[in-house]
N, C-alpha and C positions, 0 to 999 in steps of 0.2 A: 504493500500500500504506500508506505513511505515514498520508493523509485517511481511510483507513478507518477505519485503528487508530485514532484519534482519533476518527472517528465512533463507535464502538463504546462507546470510555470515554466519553465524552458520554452517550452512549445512557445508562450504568448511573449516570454521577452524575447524572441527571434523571429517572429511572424512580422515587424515590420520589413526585417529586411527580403525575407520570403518576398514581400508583398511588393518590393523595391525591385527586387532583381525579374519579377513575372510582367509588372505595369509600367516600367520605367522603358520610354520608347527609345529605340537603340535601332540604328541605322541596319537596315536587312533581315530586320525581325519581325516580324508578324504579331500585332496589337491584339489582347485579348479583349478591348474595344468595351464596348458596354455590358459582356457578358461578365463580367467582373464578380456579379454576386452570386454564380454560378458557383463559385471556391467559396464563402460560405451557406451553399445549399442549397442556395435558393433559385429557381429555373422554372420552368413550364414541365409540368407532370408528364411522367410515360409511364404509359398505363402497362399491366400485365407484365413486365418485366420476369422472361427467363432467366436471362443472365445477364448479370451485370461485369464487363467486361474492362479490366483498368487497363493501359499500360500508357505509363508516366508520359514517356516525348517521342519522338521519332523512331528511333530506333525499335523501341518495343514496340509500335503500331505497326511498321516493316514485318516486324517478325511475325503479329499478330495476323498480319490479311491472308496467310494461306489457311491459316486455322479457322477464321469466319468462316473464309468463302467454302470449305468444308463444312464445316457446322451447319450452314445455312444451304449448302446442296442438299444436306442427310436430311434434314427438318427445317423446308423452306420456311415452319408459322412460327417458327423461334424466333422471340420479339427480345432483340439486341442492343442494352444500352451502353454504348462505349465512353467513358473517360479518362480524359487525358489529364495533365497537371501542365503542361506548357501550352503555347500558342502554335509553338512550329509543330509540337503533336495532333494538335487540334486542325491544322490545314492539311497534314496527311491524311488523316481521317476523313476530311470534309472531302479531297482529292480522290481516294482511291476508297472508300468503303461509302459513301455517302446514299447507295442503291440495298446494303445490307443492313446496316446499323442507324441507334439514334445516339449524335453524340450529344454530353454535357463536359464542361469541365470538373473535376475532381474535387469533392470540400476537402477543405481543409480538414487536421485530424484534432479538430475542436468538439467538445461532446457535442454542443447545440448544433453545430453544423451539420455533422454526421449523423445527428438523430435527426434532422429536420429532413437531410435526403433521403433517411432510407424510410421517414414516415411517408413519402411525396410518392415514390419509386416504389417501394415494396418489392425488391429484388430476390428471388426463388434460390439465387446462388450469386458466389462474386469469386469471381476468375481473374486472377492477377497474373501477369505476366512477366516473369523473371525473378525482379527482388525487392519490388515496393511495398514495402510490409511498415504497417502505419498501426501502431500498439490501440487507440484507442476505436479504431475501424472493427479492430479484429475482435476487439469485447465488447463493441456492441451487435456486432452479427452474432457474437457466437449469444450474445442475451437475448436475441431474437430468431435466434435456430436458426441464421443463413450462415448456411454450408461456405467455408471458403478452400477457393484449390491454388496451390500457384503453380502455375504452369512454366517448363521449361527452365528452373528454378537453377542456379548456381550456387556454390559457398567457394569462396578461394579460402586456401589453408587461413591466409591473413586474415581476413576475415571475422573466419571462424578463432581465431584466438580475441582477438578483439573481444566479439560476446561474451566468449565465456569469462572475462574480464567480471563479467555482472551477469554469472550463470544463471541467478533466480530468477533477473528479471527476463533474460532470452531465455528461458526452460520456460517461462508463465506464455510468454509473447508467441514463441513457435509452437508451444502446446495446443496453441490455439487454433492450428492449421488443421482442416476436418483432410487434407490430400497432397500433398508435396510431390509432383511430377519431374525428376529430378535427371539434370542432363548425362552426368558418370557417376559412376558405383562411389568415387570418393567423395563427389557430394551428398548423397545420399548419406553416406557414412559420418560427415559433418553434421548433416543436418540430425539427423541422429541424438550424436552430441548435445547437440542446442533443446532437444525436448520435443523434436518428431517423433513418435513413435512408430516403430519397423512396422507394423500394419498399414500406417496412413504414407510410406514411402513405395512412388514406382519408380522403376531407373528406366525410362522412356528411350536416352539421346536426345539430343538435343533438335529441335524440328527447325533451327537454321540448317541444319543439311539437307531438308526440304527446300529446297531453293524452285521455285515457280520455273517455268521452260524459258529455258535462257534465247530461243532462236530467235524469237520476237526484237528483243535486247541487242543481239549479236547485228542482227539486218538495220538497225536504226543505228548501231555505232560504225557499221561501214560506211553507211551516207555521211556519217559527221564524219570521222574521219579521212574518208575522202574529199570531201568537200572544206574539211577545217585545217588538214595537219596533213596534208599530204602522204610521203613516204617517211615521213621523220619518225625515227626511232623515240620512244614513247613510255618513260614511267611514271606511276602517281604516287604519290605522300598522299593518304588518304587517313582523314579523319584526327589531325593536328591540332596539336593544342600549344598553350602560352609556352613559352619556353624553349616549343621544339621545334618552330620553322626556320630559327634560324639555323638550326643542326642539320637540318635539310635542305637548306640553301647552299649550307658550305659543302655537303653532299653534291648537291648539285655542280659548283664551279667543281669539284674534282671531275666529274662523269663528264663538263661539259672539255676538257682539256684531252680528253680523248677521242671527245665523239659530240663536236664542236656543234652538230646540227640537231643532236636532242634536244628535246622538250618535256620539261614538268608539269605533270599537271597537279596542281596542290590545291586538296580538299581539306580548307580547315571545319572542326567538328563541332563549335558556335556562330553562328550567322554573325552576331554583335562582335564580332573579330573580324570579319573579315575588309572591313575599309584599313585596317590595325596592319595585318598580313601585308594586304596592296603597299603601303607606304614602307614594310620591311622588306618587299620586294624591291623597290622601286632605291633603298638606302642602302642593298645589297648590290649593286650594279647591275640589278638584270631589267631588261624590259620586260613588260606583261602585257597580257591581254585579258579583256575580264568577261569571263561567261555571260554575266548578269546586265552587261551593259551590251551585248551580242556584238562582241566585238571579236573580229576572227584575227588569230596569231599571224604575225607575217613572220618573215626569216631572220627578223631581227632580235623578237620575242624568246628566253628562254624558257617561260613559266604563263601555262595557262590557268589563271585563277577562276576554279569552280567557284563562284560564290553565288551559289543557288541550293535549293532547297531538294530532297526526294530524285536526285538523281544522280547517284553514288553507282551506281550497278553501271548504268549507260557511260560513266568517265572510265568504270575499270572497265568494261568491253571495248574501250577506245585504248586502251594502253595494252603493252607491251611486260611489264613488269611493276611491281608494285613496295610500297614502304607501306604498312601499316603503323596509323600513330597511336598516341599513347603509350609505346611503351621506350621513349629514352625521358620521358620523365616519369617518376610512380604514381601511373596514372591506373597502371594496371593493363594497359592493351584494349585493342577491339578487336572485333570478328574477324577471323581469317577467311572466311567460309565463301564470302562472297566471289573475292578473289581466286580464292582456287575455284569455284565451282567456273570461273572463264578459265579457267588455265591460267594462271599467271603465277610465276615463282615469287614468291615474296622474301622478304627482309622487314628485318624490326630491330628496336632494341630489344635490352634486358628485361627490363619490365610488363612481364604480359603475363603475371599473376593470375588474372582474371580467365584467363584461355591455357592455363597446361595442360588440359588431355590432350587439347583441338593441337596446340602446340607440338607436344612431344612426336606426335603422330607425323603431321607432316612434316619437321626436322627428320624423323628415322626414316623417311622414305625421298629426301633431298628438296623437296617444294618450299621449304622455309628457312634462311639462315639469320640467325642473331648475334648483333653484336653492339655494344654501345659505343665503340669507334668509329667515326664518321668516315674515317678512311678505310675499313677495313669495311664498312657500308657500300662506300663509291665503289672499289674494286669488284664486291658481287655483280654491282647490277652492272659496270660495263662489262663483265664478264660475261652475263645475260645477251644485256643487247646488242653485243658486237656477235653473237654467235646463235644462230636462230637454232641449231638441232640440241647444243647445249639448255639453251631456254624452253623449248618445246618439252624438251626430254623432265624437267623439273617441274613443268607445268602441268603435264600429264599427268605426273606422278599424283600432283594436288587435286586434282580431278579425279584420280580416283578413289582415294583416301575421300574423296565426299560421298562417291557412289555406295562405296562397301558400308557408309553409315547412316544412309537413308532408311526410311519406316519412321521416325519418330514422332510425324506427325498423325499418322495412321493410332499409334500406338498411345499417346495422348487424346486423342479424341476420342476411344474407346473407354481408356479410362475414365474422362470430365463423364462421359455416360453414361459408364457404368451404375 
């Protein structure tokens, strides 16, 4: 009782800044506009509510749409309410699920709030997606008997040491889960730890290796490519954070001193960075070109800036070879999955915490190399690009390391069923 109570007041002296960094207008970011009081609860009612479906921002809605559009083939009158917690989650949704689902944005994890939506809503079950686990959501579904499952669910070892820091109160908090759909056997076995109990744990994999049919993707990045980037050899720094563009950049001048005609293409992984990026492009000596302003590279250009929203797939089926960010700061890493599922050999740093099964796997079969030397970075990928059977050959590899670990969307959907 005590860690709650303290949770709680926590909760309100940091909800202004919450409430700063969601509504504070930031160049490239998407307003959450007058729906504002949608985060404390308050919205236009949906009726009949099967499931009520979270995932926080972008990235979980991504992962989230093969699993709707399944959901909703099996049982087209399953009435789907989706929310988000961001803005840029909220225009995924509205963009690509807007024929399946009803979105709201997500309350706050205020008691009034959260009691006011689920008294509005009346939700039959709540399906989270990943790892957004909000203590006072969780007790009040389980005081009004909705079921919660989280789907697709991770623990990195760090993590998981972390909670158990304050075992009672993660043992009360994950106790609280009626289903943990878990991506590998060692999360499962964290989750464990924390006060899942081995009945309410499946070990699904992870249903990013369900990746949607990439040929669609593939045909629409040979027109841009074609038409944008000619024959120029081609890698992306995909999904970058503060810190690490410019370790990317200096990456870059090494690649470009051998293979003077490449082109980067650099995806940072918050919109409200990206005018930030431009100008650290621009103070690093390279020319740029910027997606967002439909401005095409000329031969002058090193660096094509994605600074666009939901189209991460389409820049890797334009490249060549890939850097996944977040891991040369401890940021933890992002999905590899995408990447290999085009063929593309990747490179990271150290820090990919969050991804070691996805990891170990394609290192052991050559698709992925890490290192946190920016030189010993550049020498992979012109290694890659100056050598098209060498790069195929690693690519393949990663492509198949996805195929052998597909089912887990099948396998999760049966369970939420069950």
């Amino acid at each position: 009782m005590t860690m709650r109570i303290f949770y709680n007041i926590l909760l309100l002296l940091v909800l202004p800044l919450a409430m700063y960094k969601l509504y504070w207008p930031r160049a490239g970011k998407p307003s959450v506009g007058k729906r504002w009081p949608e985060h404390f609860g308050v919205s236009k009612k949906v009726s009949a509510v099967d499931v009520w479906f979270h995932a926080v921002s972008v990235g979980e809605v991504l992962a989230a749409i093969p699993l709707i559009t399944q959901l909703k083939q099996q049982q087209p009158q399953c009435n789907i309410l989706l929310t988000t917690t961001t803005a840029t989650g909220a225009e995924q949704a509205q963009s690509k699920l807007a024929d399946l689902v009803i979105h709201r944005y997500a309350p706050f994890d205020l008691w009034p709030c959260i009691r006011w939506f689920l008294h509005l809503h009346k939700p039959k079950q709540l399906w989270i997606m990943e790892t957004e686990l909000w203590p006072n959501w969780l007790q009040l579904c389980q005081n009004q008997n909705i079921p919660v499952s989280l789907i697709n669910a991770r623990m990195s070892q760090r993590s998981c040491q972390r909670y158990l820091r304050f075992k009672g109160f993660s043992q009360r908090l994950y106790g609280q889960l009626g289903q943990v759909l878990a991506q590998h056997q060692d999360d499962a076995q964290r989750f464990n730890q924390l006060g899942v109990t081995a009945a309410n744990l499946v070990v699904t994999g992870s249903i990013k290796y369900d990746l949607p049919d990439t040929k669609n993707i593939q045909q629409q990045a040979e027109q841009l490519r074609s038409s944008l980037f000619g024959e120029r050899l081609i890698w992306i720094a995909a999904s970058t954070h503060k810190g690490e563009d410019e370790k990317v950049l200096e990456v870059m001048q090494q690649v470009r001193k051998q293979l003077p005609d490449s082109l980067l293409i650099l995806v940072p992984r918050h919109p409200e960075r990206f005018d930030q990026v431009a100008e650290l492009i621009a103070s690093s000596g390279f020319d740029c070109a910027r997606r967002s302003q439909q401005q095409s590279p000329e031969a002058k250009d090193a660096v094509y800036l994605a600074d666009t929203m939901g189209e991460m797939l389409l820049m890797y089926a334009c490249s060549d070879a890939a850097f996944i960010g977040g891991s040369l700061v401890p940021i933890g890493g992002h999905n590899y999955l995408e990447a290999a599922a085009l063929s593309l050999p990747c490179v990271a740093g150290e820090h990919d915490f969050n991804f070691s099964d996805i990891s170990q796997q394609l290192q052991a079969c050559g698709a992925l190399k890490l290192s946190a030397d920016t030189e010993q970075l550049a020498n992979w990928l012109k290694a890659w690009l100056s050598n098209a059977e060498e790069r195929n050959k690693a690519g393949d590899a990663g492509l198949s390391i996805v195929k052998q670990n597909q089912g887990a969307l099948a396998r999760s959907l049966a369970a939420l069923l069950n």
